[in-house]
C-alpha positions in Angstrom: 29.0 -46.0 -37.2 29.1 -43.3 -34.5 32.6 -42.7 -33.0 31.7 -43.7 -29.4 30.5 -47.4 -30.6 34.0 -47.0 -32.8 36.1 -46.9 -29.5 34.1 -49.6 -27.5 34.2 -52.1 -30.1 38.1 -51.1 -30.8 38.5 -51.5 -26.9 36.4 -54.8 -26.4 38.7 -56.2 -29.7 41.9 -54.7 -28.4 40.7 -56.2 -24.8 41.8 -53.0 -23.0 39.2 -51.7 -19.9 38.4 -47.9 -20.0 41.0 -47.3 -17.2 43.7 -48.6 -19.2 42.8 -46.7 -22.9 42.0 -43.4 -20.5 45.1 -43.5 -19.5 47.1 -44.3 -22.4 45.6 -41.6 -23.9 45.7 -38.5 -20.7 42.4 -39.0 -19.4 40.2 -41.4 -17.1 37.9 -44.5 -17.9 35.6 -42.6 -17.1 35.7 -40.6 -19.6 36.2 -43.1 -21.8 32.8 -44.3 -20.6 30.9 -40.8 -21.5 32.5 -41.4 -24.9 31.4 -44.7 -25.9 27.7 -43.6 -25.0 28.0 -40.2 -27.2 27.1 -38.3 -24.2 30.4 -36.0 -24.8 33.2 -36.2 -28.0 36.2 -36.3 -28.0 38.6 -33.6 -29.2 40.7 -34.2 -32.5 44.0 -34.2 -30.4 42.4 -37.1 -28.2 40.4 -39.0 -31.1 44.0 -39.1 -32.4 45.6 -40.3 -29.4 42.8 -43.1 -28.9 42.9 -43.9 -32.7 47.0 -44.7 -32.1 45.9 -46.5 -28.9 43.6 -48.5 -30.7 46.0 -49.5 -33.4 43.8 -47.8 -35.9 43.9 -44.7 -38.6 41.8 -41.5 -37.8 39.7 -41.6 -40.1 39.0 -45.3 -39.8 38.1 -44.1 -36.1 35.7 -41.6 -37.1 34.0 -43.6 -39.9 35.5 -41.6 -42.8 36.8 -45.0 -44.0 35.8 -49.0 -43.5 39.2 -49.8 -44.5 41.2 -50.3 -41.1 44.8 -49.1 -41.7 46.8 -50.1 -38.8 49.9 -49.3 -37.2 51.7 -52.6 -39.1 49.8 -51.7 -42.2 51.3 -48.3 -42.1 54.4 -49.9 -41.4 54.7 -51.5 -44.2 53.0 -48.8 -46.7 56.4 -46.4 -45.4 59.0 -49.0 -46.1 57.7 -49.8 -49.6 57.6 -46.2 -50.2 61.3 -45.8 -49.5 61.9 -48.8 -51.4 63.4 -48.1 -55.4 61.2 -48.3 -57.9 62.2 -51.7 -59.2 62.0 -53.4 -55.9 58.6 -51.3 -55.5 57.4 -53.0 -58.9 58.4 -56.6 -57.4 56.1 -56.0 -54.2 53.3 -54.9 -56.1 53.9 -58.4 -58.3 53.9 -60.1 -55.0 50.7 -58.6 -53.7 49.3 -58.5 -57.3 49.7 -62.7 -56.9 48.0 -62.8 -53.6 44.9 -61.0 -54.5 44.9 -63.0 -57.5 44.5 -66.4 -55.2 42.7 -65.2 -53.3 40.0 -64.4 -55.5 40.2 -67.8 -57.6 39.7 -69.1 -53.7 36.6 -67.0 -54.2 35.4 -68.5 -57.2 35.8 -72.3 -55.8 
């Protein structure tokens, strides 16, 4: 997926108008606009700032990745990082159980 289809689809989810990301981010809806339709790209330091407007990683952004890593995602990743390693080992038992149900969900 190209970036500019990226951002409008973000957007139209997010249900922000181009004014409003354009100026979240230091520019105009207008611009916003010539990005959606590829007809200019964005500079890293923007992509960024529209990727954290959006709610979304960089590289999920820019296609690098399908996996959307959002701001709450990333939340959590940090706290579990700073967690000790026992109470690290009983949140990876906790998801561990999840993705086990949800998978026998799968198989029903």
């Amino acid at each position: 997926m190209n970036i500019g289809k990226q951002i409008a689809d973000l957007r139209k989810q997010k249900g922000v108008s181009r004014d409003e990301l354009g100026k979240e981010v230091g520019t105009s809806g207008a611009v916003i606009g010539r990005y959606e339709r590829e007809e200019i790209t964005p500079s890293v330091e923007i992509a960024n700032k529209i990727a954290k407007a959006l709610g979304v990683s960089l590289d999920y952004l820019v296609g690098n990745t399908d996996l959307e890593l959002t701001d709450k995602l990333m939340n959590r990743i940090k706290e579990v990082a700073r967690m000790t390693e026992k109470d690290k080992d009983y949140v990876y038992t906790l998801i561990d159980a999840f993705i086990a149900k949800n998978k026998l969900k799968g198989l029903v």
